[in-house]
DOZA-767253 format. One record per residue (C-alpha): residue in three letters; x, y, z. Coordinates in nm, 4 decimals, padded with zeros to 6 digits, always signed. Each point is the difference from the previous one (the first is absolute). Example, Ala and Ser with C-alpha at 12.3 -4.5 7.8 and 13.67 -1.06 7.14 Angstrom:
! DOZA-767253
  rest         X         Y         Z
   ALA  +01.2300  -00.4500  +00.7800
   SER  +00.1370  +00.3440  -00.0660
This chain:
! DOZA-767253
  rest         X         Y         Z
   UNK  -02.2017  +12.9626  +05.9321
   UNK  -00.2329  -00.0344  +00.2587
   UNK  -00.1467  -00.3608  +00.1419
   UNK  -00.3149  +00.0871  -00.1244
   UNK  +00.1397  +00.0583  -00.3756
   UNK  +00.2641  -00.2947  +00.0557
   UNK  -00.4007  -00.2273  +00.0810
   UNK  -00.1525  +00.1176  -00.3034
   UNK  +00.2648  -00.0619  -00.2226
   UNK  +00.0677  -00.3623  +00.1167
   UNK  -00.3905  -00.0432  -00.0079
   UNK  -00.0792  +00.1688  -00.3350
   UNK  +00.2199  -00.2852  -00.2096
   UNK  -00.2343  -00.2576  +00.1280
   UNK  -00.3480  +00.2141  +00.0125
   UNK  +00.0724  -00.0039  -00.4143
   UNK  +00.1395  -00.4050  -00.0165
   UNK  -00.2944  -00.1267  +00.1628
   UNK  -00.2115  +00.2283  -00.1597
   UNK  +00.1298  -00.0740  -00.3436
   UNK  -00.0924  -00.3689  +00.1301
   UNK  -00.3672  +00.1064  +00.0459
   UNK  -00.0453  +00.2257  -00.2567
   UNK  +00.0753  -00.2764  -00.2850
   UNK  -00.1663  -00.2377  +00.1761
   UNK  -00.2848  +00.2033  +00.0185
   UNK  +00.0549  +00.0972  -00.3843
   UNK  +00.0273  -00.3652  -00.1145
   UNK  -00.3473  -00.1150  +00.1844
   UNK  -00.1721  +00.3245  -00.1438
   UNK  +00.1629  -00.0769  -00.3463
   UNK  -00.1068  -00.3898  +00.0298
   UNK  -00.3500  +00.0665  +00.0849
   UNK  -00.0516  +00.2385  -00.2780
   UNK  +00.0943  -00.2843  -00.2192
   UNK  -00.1994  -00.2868  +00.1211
   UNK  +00.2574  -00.2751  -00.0366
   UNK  -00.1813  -00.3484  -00.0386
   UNK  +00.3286  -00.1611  +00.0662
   UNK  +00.3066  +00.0923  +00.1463
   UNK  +00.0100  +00.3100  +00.1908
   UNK  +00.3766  -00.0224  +00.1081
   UNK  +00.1900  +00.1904  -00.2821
   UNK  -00.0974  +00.3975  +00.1344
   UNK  +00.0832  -00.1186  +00.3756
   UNK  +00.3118  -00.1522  -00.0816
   UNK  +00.1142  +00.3037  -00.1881
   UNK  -00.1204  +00.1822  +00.3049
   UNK  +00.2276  -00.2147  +00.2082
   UNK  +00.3052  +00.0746  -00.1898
   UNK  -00.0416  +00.3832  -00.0127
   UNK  -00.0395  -00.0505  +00.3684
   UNK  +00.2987  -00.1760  +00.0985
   UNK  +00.2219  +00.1810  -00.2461
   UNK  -00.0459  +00.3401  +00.0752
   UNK  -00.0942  -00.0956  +00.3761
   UNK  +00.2201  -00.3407  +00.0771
   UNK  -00.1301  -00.2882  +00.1906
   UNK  -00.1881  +00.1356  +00.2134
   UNK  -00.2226  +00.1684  -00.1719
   UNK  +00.0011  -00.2456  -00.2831
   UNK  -00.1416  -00.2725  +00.2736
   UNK  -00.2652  +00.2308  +00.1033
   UNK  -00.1098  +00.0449  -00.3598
   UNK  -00.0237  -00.3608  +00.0052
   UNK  -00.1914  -00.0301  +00.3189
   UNK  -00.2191  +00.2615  -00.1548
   UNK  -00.0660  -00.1808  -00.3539
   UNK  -00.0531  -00.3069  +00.1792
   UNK  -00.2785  +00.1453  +00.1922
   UNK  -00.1431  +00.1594  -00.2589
   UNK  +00.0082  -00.3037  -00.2346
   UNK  -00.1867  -00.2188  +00.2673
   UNK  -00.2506  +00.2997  +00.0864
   UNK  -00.1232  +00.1056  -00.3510
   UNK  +00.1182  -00.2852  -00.2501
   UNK  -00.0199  -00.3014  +00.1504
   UNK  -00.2665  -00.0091  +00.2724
   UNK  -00.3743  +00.0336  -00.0984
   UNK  -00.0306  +00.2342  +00.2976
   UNK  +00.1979  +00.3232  +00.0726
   UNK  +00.2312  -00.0759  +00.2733
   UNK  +00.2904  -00.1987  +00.0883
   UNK  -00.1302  -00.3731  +00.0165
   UNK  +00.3187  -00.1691  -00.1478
   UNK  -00.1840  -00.3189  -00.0435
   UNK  +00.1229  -00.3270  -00.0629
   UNK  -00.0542  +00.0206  -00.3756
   UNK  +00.1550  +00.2953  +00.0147
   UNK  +00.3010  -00.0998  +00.2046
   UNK  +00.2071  -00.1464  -00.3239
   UNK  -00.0756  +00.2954  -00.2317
   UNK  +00.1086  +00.1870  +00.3002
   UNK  +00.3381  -00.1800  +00.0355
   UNK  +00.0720  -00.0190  -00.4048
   UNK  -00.0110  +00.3974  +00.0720
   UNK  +00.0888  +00.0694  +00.2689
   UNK  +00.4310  -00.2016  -00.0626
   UNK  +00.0121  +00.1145  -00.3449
   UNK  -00.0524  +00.3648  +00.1367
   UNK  +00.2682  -00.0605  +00.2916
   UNK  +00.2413  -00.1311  -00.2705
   UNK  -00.0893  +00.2909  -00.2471
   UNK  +00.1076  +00.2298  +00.2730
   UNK  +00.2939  -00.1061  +00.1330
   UNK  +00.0941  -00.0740  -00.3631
   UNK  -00.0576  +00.3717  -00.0329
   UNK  +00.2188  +00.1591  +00.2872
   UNK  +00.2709  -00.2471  -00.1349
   UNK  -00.0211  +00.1170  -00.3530
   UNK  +00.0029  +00.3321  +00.1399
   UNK  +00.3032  -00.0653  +00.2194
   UNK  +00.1782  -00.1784  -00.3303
   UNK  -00.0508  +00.3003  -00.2104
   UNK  +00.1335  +00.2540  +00.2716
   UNK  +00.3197  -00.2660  +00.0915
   UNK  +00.0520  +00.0354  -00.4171
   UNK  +00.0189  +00.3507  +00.0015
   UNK  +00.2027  +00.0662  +00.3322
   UNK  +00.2241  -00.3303  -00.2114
   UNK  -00.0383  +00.2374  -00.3273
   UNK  +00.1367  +00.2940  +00.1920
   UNK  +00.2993  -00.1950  +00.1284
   UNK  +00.1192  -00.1613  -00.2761
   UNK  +00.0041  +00.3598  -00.1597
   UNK  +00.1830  +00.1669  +00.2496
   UNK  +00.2440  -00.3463  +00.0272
   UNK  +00.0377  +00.0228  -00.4133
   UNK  +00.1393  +00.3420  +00.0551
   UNK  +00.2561  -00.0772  +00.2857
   UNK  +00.1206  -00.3027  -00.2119
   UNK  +00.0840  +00.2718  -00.2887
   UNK  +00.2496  +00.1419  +00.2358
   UNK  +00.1101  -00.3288  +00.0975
   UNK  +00.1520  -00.1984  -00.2936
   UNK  +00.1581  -00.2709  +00.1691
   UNK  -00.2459  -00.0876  +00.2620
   UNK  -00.2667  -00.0034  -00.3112
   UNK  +00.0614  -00.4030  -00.0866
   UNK  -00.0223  -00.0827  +00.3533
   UNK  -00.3308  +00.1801  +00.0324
   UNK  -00.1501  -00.1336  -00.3238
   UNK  +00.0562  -00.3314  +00.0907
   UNK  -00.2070  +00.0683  +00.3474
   UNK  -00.2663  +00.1707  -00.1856
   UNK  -00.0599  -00.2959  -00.2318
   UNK  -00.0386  -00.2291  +00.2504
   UNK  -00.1887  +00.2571  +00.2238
   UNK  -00.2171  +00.0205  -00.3314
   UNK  -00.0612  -00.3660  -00.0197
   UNK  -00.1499  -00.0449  +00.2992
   UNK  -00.1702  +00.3056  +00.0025
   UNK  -00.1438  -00.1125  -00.3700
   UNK  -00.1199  -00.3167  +00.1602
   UNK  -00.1557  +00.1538  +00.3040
   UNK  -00.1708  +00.2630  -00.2207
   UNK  -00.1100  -00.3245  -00.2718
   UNK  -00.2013  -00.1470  +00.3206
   UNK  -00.1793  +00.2854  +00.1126
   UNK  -00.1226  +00.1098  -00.3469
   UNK  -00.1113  -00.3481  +00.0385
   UNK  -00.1751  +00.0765  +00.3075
   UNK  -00.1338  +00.3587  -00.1355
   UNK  -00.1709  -00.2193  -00.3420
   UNK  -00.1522  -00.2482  +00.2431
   UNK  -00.1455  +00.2804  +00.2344
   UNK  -00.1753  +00.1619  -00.3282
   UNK  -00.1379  -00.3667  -00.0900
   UNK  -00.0914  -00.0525  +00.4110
   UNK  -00.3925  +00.0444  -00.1086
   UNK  +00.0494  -00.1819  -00.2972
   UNK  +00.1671  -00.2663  +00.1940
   UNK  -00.2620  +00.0015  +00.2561
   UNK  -00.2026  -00.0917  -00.2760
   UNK  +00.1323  -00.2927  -00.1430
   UNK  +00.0573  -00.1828  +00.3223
   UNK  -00.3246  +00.0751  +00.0812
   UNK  -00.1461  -00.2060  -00.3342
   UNK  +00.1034  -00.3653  +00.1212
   UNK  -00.0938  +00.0951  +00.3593
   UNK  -00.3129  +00.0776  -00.0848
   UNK  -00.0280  -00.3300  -00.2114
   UNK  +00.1486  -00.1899  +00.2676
   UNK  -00.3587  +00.0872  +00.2278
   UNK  -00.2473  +00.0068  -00.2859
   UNK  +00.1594  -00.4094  -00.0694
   UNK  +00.0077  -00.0542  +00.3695
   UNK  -00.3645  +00.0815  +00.0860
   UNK  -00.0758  -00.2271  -00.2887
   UNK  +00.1637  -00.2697  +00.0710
   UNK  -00.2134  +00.0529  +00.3488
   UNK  -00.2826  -00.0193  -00.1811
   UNK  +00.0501  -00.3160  -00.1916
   UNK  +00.0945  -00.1742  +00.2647
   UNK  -00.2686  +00.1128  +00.1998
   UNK  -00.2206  -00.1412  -00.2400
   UNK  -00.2430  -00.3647  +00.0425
   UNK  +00.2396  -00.1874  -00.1418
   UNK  +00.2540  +00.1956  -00.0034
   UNK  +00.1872  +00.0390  -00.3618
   UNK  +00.3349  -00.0113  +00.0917
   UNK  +00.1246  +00.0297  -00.3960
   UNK  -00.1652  +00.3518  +00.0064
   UNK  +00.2244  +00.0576  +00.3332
   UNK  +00.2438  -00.1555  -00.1204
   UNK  +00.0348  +00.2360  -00.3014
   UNK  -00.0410  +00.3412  +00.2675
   UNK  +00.2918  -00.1224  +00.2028
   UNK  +00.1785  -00.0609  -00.2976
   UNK  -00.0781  +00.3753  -00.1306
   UNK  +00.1683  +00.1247  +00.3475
   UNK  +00.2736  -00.1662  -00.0472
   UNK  +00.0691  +00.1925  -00.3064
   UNK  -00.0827  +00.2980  +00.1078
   UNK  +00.1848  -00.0521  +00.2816
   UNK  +00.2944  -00.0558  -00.2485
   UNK  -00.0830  +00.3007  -00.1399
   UNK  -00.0095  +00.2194  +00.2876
   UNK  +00.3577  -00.1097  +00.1016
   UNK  +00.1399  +00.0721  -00.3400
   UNK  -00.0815  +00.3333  +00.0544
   UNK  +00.1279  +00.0576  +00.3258
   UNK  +00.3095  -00.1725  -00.1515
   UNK  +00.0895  +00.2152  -00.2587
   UNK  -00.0840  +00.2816  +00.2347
   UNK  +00.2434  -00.1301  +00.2387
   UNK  +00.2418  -00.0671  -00.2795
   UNK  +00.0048  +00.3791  -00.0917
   UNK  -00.0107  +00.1745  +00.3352
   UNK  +00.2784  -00.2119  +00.1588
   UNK  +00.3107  +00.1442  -00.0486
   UNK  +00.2773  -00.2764  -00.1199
   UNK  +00.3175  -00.0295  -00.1557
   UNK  -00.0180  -00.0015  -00.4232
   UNK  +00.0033  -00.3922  -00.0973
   UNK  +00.0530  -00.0924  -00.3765
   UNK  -00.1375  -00.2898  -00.0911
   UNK  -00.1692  -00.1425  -00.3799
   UNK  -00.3294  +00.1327  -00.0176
   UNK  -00.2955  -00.0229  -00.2119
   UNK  -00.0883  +00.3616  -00.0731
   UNK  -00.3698  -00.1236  -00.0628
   UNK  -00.0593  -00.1210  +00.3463
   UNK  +00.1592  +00.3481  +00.1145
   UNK  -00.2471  +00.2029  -00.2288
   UNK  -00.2807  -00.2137  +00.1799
   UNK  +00.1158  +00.0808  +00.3136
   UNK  +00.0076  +00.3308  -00.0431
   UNK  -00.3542  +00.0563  -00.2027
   UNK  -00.1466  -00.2214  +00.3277
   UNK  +00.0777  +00.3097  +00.2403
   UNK  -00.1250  +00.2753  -00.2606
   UNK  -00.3626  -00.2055  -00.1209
   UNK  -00.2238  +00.2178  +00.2312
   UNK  +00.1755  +00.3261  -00.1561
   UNK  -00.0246  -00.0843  -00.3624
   UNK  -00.4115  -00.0559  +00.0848
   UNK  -00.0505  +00.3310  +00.1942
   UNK  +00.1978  +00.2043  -00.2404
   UNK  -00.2114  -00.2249  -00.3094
   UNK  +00.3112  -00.0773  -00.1536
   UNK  +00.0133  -00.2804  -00.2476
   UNK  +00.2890  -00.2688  +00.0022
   UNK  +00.1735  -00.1764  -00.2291
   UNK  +00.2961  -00.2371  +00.0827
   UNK  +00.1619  -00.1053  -00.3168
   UNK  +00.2727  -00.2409  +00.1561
   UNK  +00.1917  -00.1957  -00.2845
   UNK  +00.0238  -00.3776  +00.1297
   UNK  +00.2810  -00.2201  +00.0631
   UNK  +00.2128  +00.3661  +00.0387
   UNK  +00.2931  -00.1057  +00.1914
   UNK  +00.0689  +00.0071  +00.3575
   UNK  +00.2235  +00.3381  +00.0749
   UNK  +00.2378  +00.0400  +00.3215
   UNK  -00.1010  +00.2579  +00.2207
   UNK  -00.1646  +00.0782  +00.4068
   UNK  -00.3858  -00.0894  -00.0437
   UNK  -00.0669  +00.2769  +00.2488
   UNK  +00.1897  +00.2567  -00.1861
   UNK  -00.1407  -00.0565  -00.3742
   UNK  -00.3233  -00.0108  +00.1907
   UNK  +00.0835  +00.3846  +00.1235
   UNK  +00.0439  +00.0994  -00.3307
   UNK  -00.2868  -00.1368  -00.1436
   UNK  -00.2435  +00.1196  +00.2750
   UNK  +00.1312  +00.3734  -00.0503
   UNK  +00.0003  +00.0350  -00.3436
   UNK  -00.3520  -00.1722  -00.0086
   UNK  -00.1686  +00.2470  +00.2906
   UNK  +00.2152  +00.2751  -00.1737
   UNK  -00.2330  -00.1195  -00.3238
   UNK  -00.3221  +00.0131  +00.1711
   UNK  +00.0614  +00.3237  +00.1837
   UNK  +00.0659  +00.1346  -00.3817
   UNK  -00.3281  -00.1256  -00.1425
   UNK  -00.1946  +00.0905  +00.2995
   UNK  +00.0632  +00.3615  -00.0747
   UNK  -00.1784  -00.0635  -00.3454
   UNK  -00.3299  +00.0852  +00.0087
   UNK  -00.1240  -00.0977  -00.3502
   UNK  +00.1149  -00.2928  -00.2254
   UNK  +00.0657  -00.3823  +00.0797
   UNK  +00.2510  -00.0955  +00.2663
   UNK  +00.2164  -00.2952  -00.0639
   UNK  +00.3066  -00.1493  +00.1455
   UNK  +00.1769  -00.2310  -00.1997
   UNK  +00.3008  -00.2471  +00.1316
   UNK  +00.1537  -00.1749  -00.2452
   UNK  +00.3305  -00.2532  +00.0817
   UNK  +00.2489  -00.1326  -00.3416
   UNK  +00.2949  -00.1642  -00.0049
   UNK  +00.2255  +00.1773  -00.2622
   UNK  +00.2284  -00.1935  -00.2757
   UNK  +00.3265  +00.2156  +00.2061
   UNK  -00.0449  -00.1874  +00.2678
   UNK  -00.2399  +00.2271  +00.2727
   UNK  -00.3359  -00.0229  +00.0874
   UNK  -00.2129  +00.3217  -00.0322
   UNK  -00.2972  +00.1022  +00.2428
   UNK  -00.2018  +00.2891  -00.1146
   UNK  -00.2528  +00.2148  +00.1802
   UNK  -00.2363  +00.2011  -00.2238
   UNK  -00.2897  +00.2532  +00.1042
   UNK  -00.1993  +00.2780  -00.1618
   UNK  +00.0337  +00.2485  +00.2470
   UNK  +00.1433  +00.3621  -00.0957
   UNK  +00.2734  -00.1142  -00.1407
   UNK  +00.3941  +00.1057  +00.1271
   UNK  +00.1534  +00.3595  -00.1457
   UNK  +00.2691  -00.0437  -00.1958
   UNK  +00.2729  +00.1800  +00.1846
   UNK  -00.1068  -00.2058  +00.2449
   UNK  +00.0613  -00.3515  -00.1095
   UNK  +00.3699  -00.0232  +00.2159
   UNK  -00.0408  +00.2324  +00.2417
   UNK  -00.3057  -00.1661  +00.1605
   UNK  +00.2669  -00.2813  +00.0977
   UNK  +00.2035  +00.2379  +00.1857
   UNK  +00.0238  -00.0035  +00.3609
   UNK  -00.2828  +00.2355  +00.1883
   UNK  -00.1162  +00.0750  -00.3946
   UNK  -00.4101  +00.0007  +00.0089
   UNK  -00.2376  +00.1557  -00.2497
   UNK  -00.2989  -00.1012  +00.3283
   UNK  -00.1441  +00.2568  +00.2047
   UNK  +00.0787  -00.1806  +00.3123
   UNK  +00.2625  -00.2680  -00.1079
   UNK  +00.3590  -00.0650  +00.1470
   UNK  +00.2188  -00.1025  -00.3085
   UNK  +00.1369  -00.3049  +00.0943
   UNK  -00.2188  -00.2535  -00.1191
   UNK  +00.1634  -00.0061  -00.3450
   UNK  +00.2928  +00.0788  +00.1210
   UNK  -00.0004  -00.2714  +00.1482
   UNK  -00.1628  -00.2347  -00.2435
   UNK  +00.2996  +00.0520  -00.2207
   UNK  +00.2717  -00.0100  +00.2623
   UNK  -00.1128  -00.3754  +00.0264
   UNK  -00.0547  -00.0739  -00.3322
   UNK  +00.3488  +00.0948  -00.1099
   UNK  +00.1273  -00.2022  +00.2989
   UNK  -00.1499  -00.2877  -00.1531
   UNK  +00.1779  +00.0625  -00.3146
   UNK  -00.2710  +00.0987  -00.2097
   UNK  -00.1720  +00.3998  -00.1000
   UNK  -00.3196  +00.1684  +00.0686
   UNK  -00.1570  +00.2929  -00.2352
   UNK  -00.2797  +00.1416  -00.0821
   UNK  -00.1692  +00.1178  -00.3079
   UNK  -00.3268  +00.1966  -00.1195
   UNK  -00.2505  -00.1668  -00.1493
   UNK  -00.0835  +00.0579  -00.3724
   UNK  -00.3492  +00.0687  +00.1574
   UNK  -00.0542  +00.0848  +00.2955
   UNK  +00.2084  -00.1021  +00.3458
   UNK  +00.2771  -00.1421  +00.0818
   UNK  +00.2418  -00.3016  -00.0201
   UNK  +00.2363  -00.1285  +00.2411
   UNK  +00.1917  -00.3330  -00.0684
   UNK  +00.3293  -00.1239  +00.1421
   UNK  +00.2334  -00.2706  -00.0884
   UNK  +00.1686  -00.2613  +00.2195
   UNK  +00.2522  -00.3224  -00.1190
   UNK  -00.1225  -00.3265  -00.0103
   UNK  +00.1350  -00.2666  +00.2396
   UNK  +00.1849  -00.1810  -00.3505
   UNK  +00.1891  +00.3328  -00.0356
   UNK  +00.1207  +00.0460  +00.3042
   UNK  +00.1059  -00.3286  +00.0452
């Protein structure tokens, strides 16, 4: 091969990555100015973002992100065409512009996760068939493989941990944004009653105390974020699965409203406390409610409801179930959708209920699901309560 063929085939890789990066950029402004949006015009550009970087990489997935930032500030949020960036702007900017870094990196890593489980797929084949050869070295092996397993299980729990909160980033974005955006409109009041001949410092008084709370609020949010992104060792303690349910339904809020889903939480009270990692029940519950919602958001006629109900149970377990009327689960599917790298999605991994179950048994309790006499679906799980395992 000559230089000049060795050039063009080291240059024509890139010439299509950042192309790609321009091309759905380009795409996802055309798209989003056909539509009109009144609100939010972030979805098509974040979409646009993730083709970028995970076809492309980083590289091009930061240009595509340079390029939807510009494009968002020239023709969505400036009165006049052009780059201005603004002050006003400046926030909306940044509430973008981190969520889209995060949704890319998330990306390449999910990409790099699903290509390390398929060269670890691979190996453990070819490692199952020199083991049949090798009877005596098999318990030795086994034993490594479990605990090679465990860790692996745990490392692979926190990053489809980190892949749910990536999906919720805008959503997220969102619902820190709320008490923010209290936390001025109460500021500049309490400016203006103060301001005032005499001043009525029981009207300021009440603003300051309204940014306090949303204040509160705000860092609730970022907690539980925190809580489920950080990766820590599993830590049993008595729970109430209520507060957990909460928890959870916090982070999801903005989702249920854009996909005009209507909730019900039917929580039993005084159910008793259960023993389990708060972080852990709270993975299980986020993925089988966002696998609910990504069911009824294929529906295109009918109601869309989500229904979470929480019993305690006369044999000693508490029972949580999630209910939807999405498309409902195929029969032959019911057990194999719990088996590892088993998906009936277009574009999902496998894990996630995999998963889900893996840590509900290790609590000592089950997880099934069930079709709906109607229409959708049913998930529930069972866990021991802190008197039984006592």
């Amino acid at each position: 091969m000559s230089p000049s063929d060795e050039i063009k085939a080291r240059i024509a890789p890139l010439l299509f990555k950042y192309g790609l990066a321009m091309l759905s950029v380009t795409l996802a402004f055309l798209i989003t100015r056909s539509l009109q949006p009144t609100l939010f015009p972030t979805p098509l550009f974040f979409a646009a973002i993730v083709i970028s970087t995970w076809y492309g990489g980083i590289g091009p997935g930061v240009v595509s992100v340079l390029l939807a930032t510009l494009v968002l500030d020239s023709y969505f949020m400036s009165p006049v065409r052009g780059f201005t960036a603004g002050n006003s702007d400046l926030p909306y900017l940044a509430q973008f512009v981190l969520p889209a870094l995060l949704s890319g990196w998330f990306t390449k890593k999910r990409k790099d996760a699903e290509a390390a489980l398929k060269d670890a797929r691979d190996h453990l084949d070819a490692k199952v068939q020199e083991r049949t050869l090798q009877l005596q070295s098999e318990i030795v092996e086994r034993k490594r493989a479990e605990e090679s397993v465990h860790k692996t299980q745990a490392d692979l729990a926190h990053l489809t941990r980190v892949m749910t909160m990536s999906e919720l980033a805008t959503s997220i974005a969102h619902e820190v944004n709320q008490p923010l955006t209290a936390i001025v409109t109460n500021g500049a009041a309490g400016m203006r009653w103060l301001a005032a001949e005499p001043p009525n410092l029981e009207r300021a008084r009440d603003s300051m105390s309204r940014m306090i709370s949303e204040g509160n609020r705000a860092s609730e949010v970022i907690k539980r974020i925190r809580a489920l992104s950080k990766k820590t060792s599993p830590h049993k303690s008595a729970l109430e699965i209520d507060e957990v349910i909460q928890d959870v339904l916090a982070l999801v809020g903005t989702e249920l409203v854009k996909n005009r889903i209507a909730l019900t939480c039917d929580l039993q009270r005084g159910v008793p406390r259960v023993i389990g990692d708060r972080i852990q029940l709270q993975q299980v519950l986020l993925n089988l409610i966002i696998n609910s919602i990504e069911a009824m958001a294929e529906i295109a006629q009918g109601p869309r409801e989500l229904l979470i109900k929480s019993e305690a149970r006369d044999d000693g377990q508490v029972v949580v179930r999630v209910r939807d009327s999405g498309a409902g689960i195929d029969p032959k599917d019911l057990e194999e959708i719990f088996e590892g790298f088993y998906t009936t999605k277009a574009e999902g991994v496998g894990i996630g209920l995999s998963i889900s179950r893996n840590i509900v048994e290790a609590h000592g309790g089950r997880l099934w699901a069930s079709r709906n006499d109607g229409r959708g679906a049913t998930f529930q799980f069972t866990l021991p309560t802190a008197e039984t395992t006592t």
